[in-house]
C-alpha positions in Angstrom: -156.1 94.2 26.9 -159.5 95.4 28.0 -160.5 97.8 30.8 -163.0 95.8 33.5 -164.5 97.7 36.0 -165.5 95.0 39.1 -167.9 96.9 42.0 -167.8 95.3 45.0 -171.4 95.1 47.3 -170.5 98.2 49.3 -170.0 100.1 46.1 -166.5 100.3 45.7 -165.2 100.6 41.8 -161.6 99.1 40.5 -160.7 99.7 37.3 -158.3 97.2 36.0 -156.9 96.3 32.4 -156.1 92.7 32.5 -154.9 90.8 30.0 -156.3 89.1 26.9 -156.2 85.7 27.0 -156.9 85.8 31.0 -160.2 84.7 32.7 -162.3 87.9 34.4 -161.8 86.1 37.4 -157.8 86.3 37.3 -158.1 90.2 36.4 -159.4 90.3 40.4 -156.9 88.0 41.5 -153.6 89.4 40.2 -155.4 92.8 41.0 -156.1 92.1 44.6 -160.0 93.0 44.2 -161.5 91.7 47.2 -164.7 90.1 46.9 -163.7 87.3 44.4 -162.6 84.6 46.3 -161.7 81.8 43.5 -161.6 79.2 45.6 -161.3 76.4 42.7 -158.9 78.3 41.2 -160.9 78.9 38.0 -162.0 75.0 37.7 -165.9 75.8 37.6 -166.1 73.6 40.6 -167.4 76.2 43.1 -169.2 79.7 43.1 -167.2 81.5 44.8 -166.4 83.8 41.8 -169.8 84.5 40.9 -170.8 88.5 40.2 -173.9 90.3 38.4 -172.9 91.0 34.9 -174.2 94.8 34.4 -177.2 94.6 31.9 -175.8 96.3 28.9 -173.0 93.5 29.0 -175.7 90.2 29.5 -176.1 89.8 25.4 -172.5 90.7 24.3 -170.6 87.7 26.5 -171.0 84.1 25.4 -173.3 82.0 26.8 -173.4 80.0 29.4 -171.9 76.1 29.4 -173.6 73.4 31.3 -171.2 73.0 34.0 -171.4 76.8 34.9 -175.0 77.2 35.1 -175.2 74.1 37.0 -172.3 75.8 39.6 -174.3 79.2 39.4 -177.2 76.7 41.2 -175.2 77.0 44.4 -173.8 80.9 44.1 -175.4 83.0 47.1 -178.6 84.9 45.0 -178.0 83.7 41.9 -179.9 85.9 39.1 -180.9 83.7 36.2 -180.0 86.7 33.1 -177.1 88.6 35.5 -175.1 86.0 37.0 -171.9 84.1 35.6 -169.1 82.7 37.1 -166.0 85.4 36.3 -163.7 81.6 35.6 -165.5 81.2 32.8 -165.2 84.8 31.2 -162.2 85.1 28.7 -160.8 88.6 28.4 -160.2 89.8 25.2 -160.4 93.0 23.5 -164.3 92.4 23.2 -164.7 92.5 26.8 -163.0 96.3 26.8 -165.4 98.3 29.4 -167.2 95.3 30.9 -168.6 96.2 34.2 -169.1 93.1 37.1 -170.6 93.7 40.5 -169.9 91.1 43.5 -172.8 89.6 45.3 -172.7 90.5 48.9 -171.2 87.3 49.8 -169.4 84.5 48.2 -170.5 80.5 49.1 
């Protein structure tokens, strides 16, 4: 279990634990965080789950695949260190703390 914190663009903290084993961007889904929309359902064939990793978290997660930074090429303001795509973040107890802000909107 790990303790993600997701700020949406108006500033807005939730503090969720979600599960290990679950994607980041299914901790905002069961959660009802708005600002994640998932629209693929955690395929990594859209954006529309995109969020700024905060900087003290950019080393710790695994890097990026292929297929995700070729999605992040059509997320709304992608930033080439901050942005992933939250479908492709595995909780698990290393992720305990991780902090994720939503762009202002998702395309």
């Amino acid at each position: 279990m790990a303790k993600i914190t997701y700020i949406e663009w108006n500033g807005t903290a939730h503090e969720v634990e979600v599960a290990n084993g679950l994607t980041v961007m299914e901790g905002a889904r069961d959660n009802g965080i708005p600002g994640i929309e998932a629209d693929c359902g955690g395929a990594c064939a859209c954006s529309t789950c995109h969020v700024y990793v905060d900087p003290t978290w950019v080393e710790k997660l695994p890097p990026k695949e292929a297929m995700e930074a070729d999605m992040l090429d059509f997320a709304y303001e992608p930033d080439a260190t901050r942005s992933r795509l939250t479908c492709q973040l595995k909780v698990s107890d290393a992720l305990d703390g991780l902090i994720v802000r939503m762009p202002e909107r998702q395309i």
